[in-house]
N, C-alpha and C positions, 0 to 999 in steps of 0.2 A: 407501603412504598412500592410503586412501579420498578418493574426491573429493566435495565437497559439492552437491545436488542444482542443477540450473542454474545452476551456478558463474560459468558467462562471463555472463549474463544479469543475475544476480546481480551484478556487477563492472560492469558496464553499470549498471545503474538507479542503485547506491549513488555510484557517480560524479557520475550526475545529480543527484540528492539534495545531495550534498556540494556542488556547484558553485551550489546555487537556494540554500544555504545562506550559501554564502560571498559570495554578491551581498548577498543580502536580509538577514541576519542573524536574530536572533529578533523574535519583539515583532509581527507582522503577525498576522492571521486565517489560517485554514487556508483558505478560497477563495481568499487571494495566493497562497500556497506550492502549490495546486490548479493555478494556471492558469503561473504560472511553471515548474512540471515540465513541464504538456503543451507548451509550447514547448521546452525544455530536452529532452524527450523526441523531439519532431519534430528539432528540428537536429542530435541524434546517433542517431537511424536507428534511435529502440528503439521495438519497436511496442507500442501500445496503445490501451486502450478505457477512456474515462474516464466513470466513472461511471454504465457499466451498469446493467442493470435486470436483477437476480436473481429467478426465478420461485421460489415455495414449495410445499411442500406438505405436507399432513399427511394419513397413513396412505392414502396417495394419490390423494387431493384437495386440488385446489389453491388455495392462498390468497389472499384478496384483497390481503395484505401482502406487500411487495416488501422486497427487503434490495441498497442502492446501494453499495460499495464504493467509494473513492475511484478506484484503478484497477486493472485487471487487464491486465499487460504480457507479452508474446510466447504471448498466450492459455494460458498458466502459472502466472504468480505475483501473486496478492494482495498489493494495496499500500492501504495503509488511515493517512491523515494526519492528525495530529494538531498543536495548538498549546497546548500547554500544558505548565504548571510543569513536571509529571512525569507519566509513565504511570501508569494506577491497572490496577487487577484486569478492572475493564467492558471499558478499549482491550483487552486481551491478550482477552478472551472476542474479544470483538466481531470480531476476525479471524480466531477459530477459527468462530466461526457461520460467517464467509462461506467458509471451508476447507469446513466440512462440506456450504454450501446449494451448493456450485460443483464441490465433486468436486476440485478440484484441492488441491495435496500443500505448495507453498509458499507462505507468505503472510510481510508484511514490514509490520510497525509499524514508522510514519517520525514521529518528534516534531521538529519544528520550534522549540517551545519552549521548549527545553533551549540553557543555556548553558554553554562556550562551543563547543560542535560540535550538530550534532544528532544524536539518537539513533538507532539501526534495530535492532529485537527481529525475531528471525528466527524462524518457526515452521511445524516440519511435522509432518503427519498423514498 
């Protein structure tokens, strides 16, 4: 059986996810579910960088437009939150844009506003 790209890491985060879920439930803004991870993420040992600043460029030159990511964890995987009804078409781009401006291979759409669990769409490139 093939193993799934950053699996333990993977297994890590979505724990953390599931447990800011299970405090907070749905119905808040995505800056509570924002800052309740980055604790949730400090107290179980999973690194990361919240809400970096992505540099652009086009045809190599670089752009005055930056692209923020909600977080990027063990300087690996795209984590991008959401609070709302349901994922549309834009959420799932908008994590491949930051797939493709960051070079990295995992990225993870987290809805918060889905009941009654929250959601995690997984996507590699």
């Amino acid at each position: 059986m093939s193993q799934l790209l950053f699996e333990e890491e993977t297994f890590a985060i979505r724990g953390a996810v599931f447990e800011v879920y299970r405090e907070m439930g749905s119905g808040f803004l995505e800056q509570v579910y924002q800052e309740c991870l980055e604790n949730e993420f400090s107290s179980r040992g999973i690194l990361f960088v919240s809400q970096p600043e992505l540099l652009l460029s086009y045809k190599g030159e670089p752009l005055k437009q930056t692209y923020r990511p909600d977080f990027i964890c063990y300087e690996q995987i795209v984590l991008e939150l959401k609070a709302v009804k349901s994922i549309a078409p834009e959420h799932r781009a908008q994590v491949l844009n930051y797939l493709k401006a960051t070079n990295l291979r995992l990225g993870l759409l987290i809805n918060y506003g889905s009941h009654p669990k929250a959601q995690i769409e997984r996507f590699i490139i």
